[in-house]
C-alpha positions, 0 to 999 in steps of 0.5 A, a space after each residue: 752572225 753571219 755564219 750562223 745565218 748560213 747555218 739556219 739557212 742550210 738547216 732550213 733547206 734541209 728541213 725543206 727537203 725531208 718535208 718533201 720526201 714523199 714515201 709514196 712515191 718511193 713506194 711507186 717508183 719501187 715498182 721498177 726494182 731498185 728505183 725507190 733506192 735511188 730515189 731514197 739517195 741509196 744509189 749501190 742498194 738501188 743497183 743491186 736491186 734492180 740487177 738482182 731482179 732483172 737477173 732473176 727475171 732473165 734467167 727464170 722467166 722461161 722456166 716458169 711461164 713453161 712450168 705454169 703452163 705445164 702444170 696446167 696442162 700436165 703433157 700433151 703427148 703421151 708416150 713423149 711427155 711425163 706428167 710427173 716432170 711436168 708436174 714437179 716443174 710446176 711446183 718448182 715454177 710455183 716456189 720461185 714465183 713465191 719468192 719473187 714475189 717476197 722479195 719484190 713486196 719487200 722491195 716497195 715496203 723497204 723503200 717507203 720505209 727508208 723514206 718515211 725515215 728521211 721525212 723525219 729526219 733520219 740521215 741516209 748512211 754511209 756505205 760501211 755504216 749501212 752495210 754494218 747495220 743491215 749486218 747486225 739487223 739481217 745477221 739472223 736470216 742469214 743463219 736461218 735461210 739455209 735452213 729454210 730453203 732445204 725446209 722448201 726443197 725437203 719438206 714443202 716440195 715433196 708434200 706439195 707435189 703429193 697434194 697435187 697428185 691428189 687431185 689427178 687420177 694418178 693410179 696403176 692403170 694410166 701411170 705415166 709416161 705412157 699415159 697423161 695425167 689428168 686434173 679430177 678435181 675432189 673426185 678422189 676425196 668423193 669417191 673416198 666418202 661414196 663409194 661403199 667399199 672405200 668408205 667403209 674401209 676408210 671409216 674402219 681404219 680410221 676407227 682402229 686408228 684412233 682406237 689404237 692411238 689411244 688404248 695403247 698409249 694410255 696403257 703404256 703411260 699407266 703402265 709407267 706411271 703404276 712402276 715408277 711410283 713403285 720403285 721410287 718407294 723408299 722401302 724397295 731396295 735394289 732401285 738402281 737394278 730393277 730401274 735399268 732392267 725396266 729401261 732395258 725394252 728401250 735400249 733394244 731396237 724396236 725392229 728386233 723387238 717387233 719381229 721377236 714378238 711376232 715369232 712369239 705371237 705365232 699362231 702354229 709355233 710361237 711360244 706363247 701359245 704352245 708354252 702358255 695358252 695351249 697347256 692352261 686352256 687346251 686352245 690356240 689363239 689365233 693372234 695372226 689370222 683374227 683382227 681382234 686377237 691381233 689388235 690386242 697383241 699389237 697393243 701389248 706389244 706397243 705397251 711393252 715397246 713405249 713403257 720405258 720412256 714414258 718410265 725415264 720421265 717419271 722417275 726423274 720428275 718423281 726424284 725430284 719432289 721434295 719429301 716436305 709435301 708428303 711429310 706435311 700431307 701425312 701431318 694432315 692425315 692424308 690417305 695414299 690415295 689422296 697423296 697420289 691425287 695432290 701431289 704426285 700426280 699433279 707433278 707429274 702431269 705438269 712436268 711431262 705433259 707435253 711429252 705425253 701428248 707427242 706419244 699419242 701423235 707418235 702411235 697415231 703415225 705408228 707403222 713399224 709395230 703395224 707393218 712389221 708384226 703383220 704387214 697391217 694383216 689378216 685381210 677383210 673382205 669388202 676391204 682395200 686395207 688388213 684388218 689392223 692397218 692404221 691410216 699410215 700403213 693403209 697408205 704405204 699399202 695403196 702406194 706400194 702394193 696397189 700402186 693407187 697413188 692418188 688416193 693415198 695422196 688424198 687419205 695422206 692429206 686428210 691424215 696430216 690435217 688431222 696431225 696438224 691441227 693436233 699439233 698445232 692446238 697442243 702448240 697454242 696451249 704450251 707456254 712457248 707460244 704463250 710468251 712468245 713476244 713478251 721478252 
C-alpha cells in the first residue's frame, strides 16, 4: 500500500507542476533567445539558441545598422561614395533583419508551444528522441532552404533593388559614383502619367502591348486548333509526315527563324516583296519603315513561331477522344459544326487551358520576336519607344540605350503587377489551388 501511495503522490506532484507550467511566461523569458527553452527543461536547444542569436547579433550588428542608415541616406560624398553600393547593402541589411526577426518570432512561438504541451501532460524527450523528431518534422525545410535562399539572392534581391531605384533619380545624367542618388518618392510614376511625352508613348506601348498579346496568340491558337482538327480526320493519309512537317517551325531556334523573316520581310531586297507583292500588285509594302505593316508582320511571324506547340497539345489531347462520342452524336443527327461545339472543343479547352493562358503571359513579355525583327522600330516622333515596342523592349531601350534607369525601373514595376496579378487570378482558378489542403 505503501508503494502505491508514493506512486499517486509522485503523480500528484507531477500533475502539480504541469498545472504550473506557464506558457506565458515561457513566452516572456523567449525574449532573451533560448531562455524559454531552458525554462521548458530543454537545456542543449536553449543553448544553441541563444549562441545562434548572440552570433548573428555579433557578427551582423555593424552590417546592418550601417546599411540602414546607408539606404537612407544613399552617400554623403560624392565621387567617394557609390550609391549603388550603398544602396545593394541596404537591401542586404533589409533581408537579414527579415530574417532575425523570423527566426526570433519563431523563437517565442516555440517556447510557448512546448510549454502549452507540458501543461497537458506531454513529457520533455530525450536528446536522440527529440533530434529524430525535429528531424522527421523539419526534414522537408532542409530540402527546400537551399532553394529559397538562391530564390532570396537570385530573384528577390535583384528585383528589390530595381523597385528601390525606382523611386531615385537614377538616370544618365547623375549616375554615380560621381554624383549621389537621391530619394524622389512617386516622382518618377508622376512624371510617367503627366508628362505628355511620357504618357503618350507609355499609353501607345501599352496599347500595342495588349494589342499584341492577344491578336497574335489567339491566331496561333486558332491557327493550331483549325490544323489539328484536319490531320486527326480519319480520311487524310500520311498523318504522321504532315504532323512532323507542321512540328518543324518549333525545332528551329526562334532566333534563326526571327532574323530569317526579317531578311524576308525587307522593304528593298526581301523576297517576299520583290517575288511576291511587287509582281501581283506593282507595290512595295513598307513592312520595316511603317509601324502598321510591321505590326502585322511581327504578327504572322509570332502566328508561324507559336503555332506548333500549341498544335502538339491539340493533337495529343484530340488522339485522346474516344470515338464512342462522336459515334453517338451522329446517331443523334449531329451536325460537324455541333460535334466541334460539344465535344471537341469542350475537350480540348479542359485539357490545355492552362497551357494556353501562359502563351498570352509568354507574348505579353515577348522580346526576342520584337527586338530582333526590328529592334522595336521604326521611330515615332514625340515618342521615347519604336513604333512596335512593347513594354519589355521599351524598357531594355531606356535601360541600355537611353540609360533612364529609373524610369524603366518604374514602368518594370507596373509591367510585373500587371504579370502578377495575372498570374495569380489564373492561379486561384487552377484546381491545384483549389485542393490545396484537403489531402
Amino acid at each position: 500500500m505503501s508503494t502505491n501511495n508514493q506512486i499517486k503522490d509522485k503523480q500528484n506532484n507531477l500533475e502539480q507542476n504541469q498545472s504550473k507550467h506557464n506558457p506565458t511566461l515561457a513566452a516572456i523569458l523567449s525574449i532573451v533567445p533560448g531562455l524559454g527553452q531552458i525554462y521548458n527543461k530543454r537545456y542543449i536547444k536553449g543553448a544553441v539558441l541563444f549562441i545562434f542569436f548572440a552570433a548573428f547579433a555579433v557578427v551582423m550588428l555593424e552590417f546592418i545598422t550601417s546599411g540602414l542608415h546607408g539606404l537612407v541616406t544613399l552617400g554623403e560624398v560624392p565621387r567617394e561614395d557609390d550609391s549603388r553600393v550603398f544602396l545593394s547593402n541596404g537591401i542586404l541589411a533589409l533581408i537579414f533583419s527579415a530574417f532575425y526577426i523570423a527566426f526570433y518570432i519563431l523563437n517565442i512561438s516555440d517556447a510557448h508551444k512546448d510549454a502549452k504541451k507540458i501543461q497537458a501532460g506531454w513529457k520533455v524527450t530525450g536528446i536522440l528522441e527529440g533530434f529524430r523528431n525535429a528531424w522527421d518534422s523539419s526534414f522537408p525545410y532542409f530540402l527546400v532552404g537551399p532553394g529559397l535562399i538562391l530564390l532570396i539572392f537570385v530573384v528577390i534581391f535583384p528585383l528589390l533593388f530595381m523597385g528601390f531605384i525606382a523611386f531615385t533619380n537614377y538616370n544618365l545624367y547623375n549616375a554615380p559614383p560621381r554624383h549621389l542618388l537621391e530619394w524622389v518618392g512617386f516622382e518618377n510614376f508622376t512624371r510617367l502619367f503627366t508628362i505628355r511625352e511620357w504618357r503618350t508613348t507609355f499609353v501607345s506601348v501599352l496599347s500595342w502591348t495588349l494589342v499584341w498579346t492577344f491578336v497574335a496568340t489567339t491566331l496561333q491558337i486558332a491557327l493550331a486548333m483549325f490544323l489539328a482538327i484536319l490531320t486527326n480526320d480519319k480520311r487524310l493519309k500520311f498523318k504522321r509526315v504532315i504532323r512532323t512537317v507542321f512540328i518543324l517551325p518549333w525545332a528551329v531556334p526562334s532566333f534563326v527563324t526571327i532574323i530569317v523573316f526579317s531578311a524576308l520581310f525587307n522593304d528593298n531586297f526581301g523576297a517576299i516583296n520583290v517575288e511576291i507583292i511587287q509582281p501581283l500588285f506593282n507595290t512595295m509594302i513598307p513592312w520595316m519603315t511603317n509601324s502598321t505593316w510591321t505590326r502585322v508582320a511581327l504578327i504572322m511571324i509570332q502566328v508561324w513561331l507559336g503555332f506548333p506547340y500549341v498544335y502538339a497539345l491539340f493533337t495529343g489531347v484530340l488522339t485522346g477522344i474516344s470515338n464512342d462520342w462522336y459515334e453517338a452524336a451522329d446517331i443523334d443527327g449531329a451536325s460537324r459544326w455541333q460535334k466541334f461545339t460539344s465535344i471537341t472543343f469542350p475537350h480540348l479547352m479542359f485539357a490545355t487551358a492552362p497551357l494556353l493562358i501562359m502563351q498570352y503571359s509568354f507574348n505579353f513579355n515577348n522580346f526576342n520576336v520584337i527586338y530582333l525583327f526590328n529592334e522595336g522600330g521604326p521611330a515615332l516622333r514625340g515618342q521615347t519607344a519604336g513604333g512596335t515596342d512593347i513594354l519589355i523592349s521599351w524598357i531594355y531601350g531606356l535601360t541600355f540605350n537611353n540609360q533612364q534607369f529609373n524610369m524603366a525601373a518604374a514602368i518594370s514595376l507596373i509591367l510585373g503587377l500587371i504579370v502578377a496579378t495575372f498570374a495569380f487570378l489564373q492561379f486561384r482558378r487552377s484546381r491545384s489551388f483549389k485542393e490545396e489542403g484537403t489531402f
